[in-house]
C-alpha positions, 0 to 999 in steps of 0.5 A, spaced: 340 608 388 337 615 386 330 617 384 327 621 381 322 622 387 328 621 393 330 627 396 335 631 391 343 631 395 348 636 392 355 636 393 358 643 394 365 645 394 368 651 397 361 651 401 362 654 407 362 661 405 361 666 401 357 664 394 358 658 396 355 657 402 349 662 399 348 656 394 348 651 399 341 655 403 338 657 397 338 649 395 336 647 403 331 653 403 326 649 397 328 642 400 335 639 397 339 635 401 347 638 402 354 635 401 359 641 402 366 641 403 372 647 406 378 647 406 380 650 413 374 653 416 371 647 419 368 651 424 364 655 419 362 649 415 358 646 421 356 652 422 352 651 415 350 645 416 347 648 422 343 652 419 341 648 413 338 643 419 334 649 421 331 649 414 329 641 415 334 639 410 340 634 412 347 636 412 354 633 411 361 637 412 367 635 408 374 637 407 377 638 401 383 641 398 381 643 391 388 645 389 391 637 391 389 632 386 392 627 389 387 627 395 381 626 390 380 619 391 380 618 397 375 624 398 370 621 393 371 615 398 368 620 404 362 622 400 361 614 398 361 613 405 357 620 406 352 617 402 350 611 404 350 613 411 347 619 411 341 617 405 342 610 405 344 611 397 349 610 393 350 617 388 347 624 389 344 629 384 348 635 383 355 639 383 356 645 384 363 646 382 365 653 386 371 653 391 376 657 389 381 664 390 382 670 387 389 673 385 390 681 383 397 681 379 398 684 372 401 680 367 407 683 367 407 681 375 403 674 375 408 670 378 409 662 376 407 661 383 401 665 383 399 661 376 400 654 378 396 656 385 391 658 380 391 653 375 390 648 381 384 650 384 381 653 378 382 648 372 386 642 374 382 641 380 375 642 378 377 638 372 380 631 375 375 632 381 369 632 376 372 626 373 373 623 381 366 624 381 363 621 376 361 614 377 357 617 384 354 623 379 346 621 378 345 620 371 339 625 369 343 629 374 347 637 373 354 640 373 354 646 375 362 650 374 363 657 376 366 663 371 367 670 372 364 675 368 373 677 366 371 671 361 368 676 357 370 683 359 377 685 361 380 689 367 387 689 368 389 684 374 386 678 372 390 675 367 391 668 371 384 668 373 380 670 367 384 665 363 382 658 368 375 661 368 375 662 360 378 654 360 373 652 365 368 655 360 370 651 354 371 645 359 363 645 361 361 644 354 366 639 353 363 635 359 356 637 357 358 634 350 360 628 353 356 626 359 350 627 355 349 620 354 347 620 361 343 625 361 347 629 366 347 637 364 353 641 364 353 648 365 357 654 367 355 660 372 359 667 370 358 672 376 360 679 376 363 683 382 359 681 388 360 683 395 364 677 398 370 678 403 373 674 395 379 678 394 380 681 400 373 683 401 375 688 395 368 690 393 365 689 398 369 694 402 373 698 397 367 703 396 372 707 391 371 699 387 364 698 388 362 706 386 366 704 380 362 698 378 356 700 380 358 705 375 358 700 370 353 696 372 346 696 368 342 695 374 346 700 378 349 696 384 354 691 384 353 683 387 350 680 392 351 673 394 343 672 394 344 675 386 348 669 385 346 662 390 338 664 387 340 663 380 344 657 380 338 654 385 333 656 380 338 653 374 338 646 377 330 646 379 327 641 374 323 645 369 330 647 368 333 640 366 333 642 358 339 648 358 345 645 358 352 647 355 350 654 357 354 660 360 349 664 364 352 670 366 350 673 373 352 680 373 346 684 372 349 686 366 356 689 366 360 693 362 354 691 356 
């Protein structure tokens, strides 16, 4: 069982790459243990795990299919084995709820396809994952979901999007309402336009998109992955274990 002074694990889903995979090195770098999962990059997962070993933190790749409810269970049972193998205990600290994907239709457009696919990875998975999860969560531990800025301001292409990310905003006050008990502390991170290949890479290699939105942005640029990474580490830092139910919004200030 977990302590308060053993070594803090993380579990990170989507952590192969991208905000992600920022995540997982800004919690190595100040000395927390990695669980991370990937979908199909299995090459760039261990890759990460490498490099999380060169920050003198331990590292475990698994893989998931956030979309597949159905594989859930199973996969809560390889981070039971993970666990005990890897840091001989039985629960981890903290979830950082951030797999995902990004599709640019307008309403008109959005196919039933495209929303199920989202609806699967975005709020169903997130949702009965977490629940899978519970029993191995620590209690005094965190929850972290991951939003999106179009929760709040809006731009045409996103209405599937925005609206599983504007669910996961109400669930994490749910979770944070109802897991209190425990002392776990829910909350949700909301980026703004970061330079990932998310999307397409849309912008970090349209430079027609990042003018714009650099445009709009209070601090003069898009994102960065580091902008991202280092706020949710620092929010899961202990002097931080008092703000939950929160949504932090990391998007240095757009559309304001």
């Amino acid at each position: 069982m977990s302590t308060p002074t053993s070594t803090p694990v993380a579990l990170i889903t989507g952590g192969s790459r991208g905000l992600g995979k920022n995540t997982a090195l800004k919690l190595a770098e100040r000395g927390v243990d990695i669980l991370l999962t990937y979908r199909s990059g299995a090459d760039e997962a261990q890759q990460v795990v490498a490099q999380v070993a060169a920050l003198g933190r331990r590292a475990v790749a698994l893989p998931l299919d956030v979309a597949n409810s159905a594989s859930f269970a199973g996969f809560a049972a390889q981070v039971k084995t993970a666990l005990s193998e890897v840091w001989q205990r039985e629960r981890f600290d903290y979830l950082v709820n951030n797999a995902g994907i990004g599709i640019h239709a307008s309403f008109e457009e959005t196919s039933e396809e495209q929303f199920d696919q989202l609806m699967n990875i975005q709020l169903k998975g997130p949702f009965f994952l977490t629940q899978k999860l519970l029993p191995l969560i620590a209690d005094g531990g965190r929850i972290v979901n991951i939003s999106t800025g179009l929760a709040r301001f809006t731009l045409p292409g996103h209405a599937a999007y925005a609206a599983m990310k504007g669910g996961i905003e109400v669930l994490t006050r749910y979770q944070a309402k109802e897991l209190g008990a425990r002392g776990i502390a829910v909350n949700v991170v909301a980026p703004g336009a970061v330079e990932t290949d998310f999307s397409g890479g849309l912008v970090r290699d349209n430079a027609q998109v990042n003018s714009m939105i650099a445009s709009q942005t209070t601090l003069g640029r898009v994102g960065q992955p580091d902008d991202i990474g280092g706020a949710i580490s620092s929010l899961l830092r202990p002097e931080n274990r008092w703000i939950t139910g929160q949504r932090i919004e990391v998007s240095g200030g757009m559309f304001l």
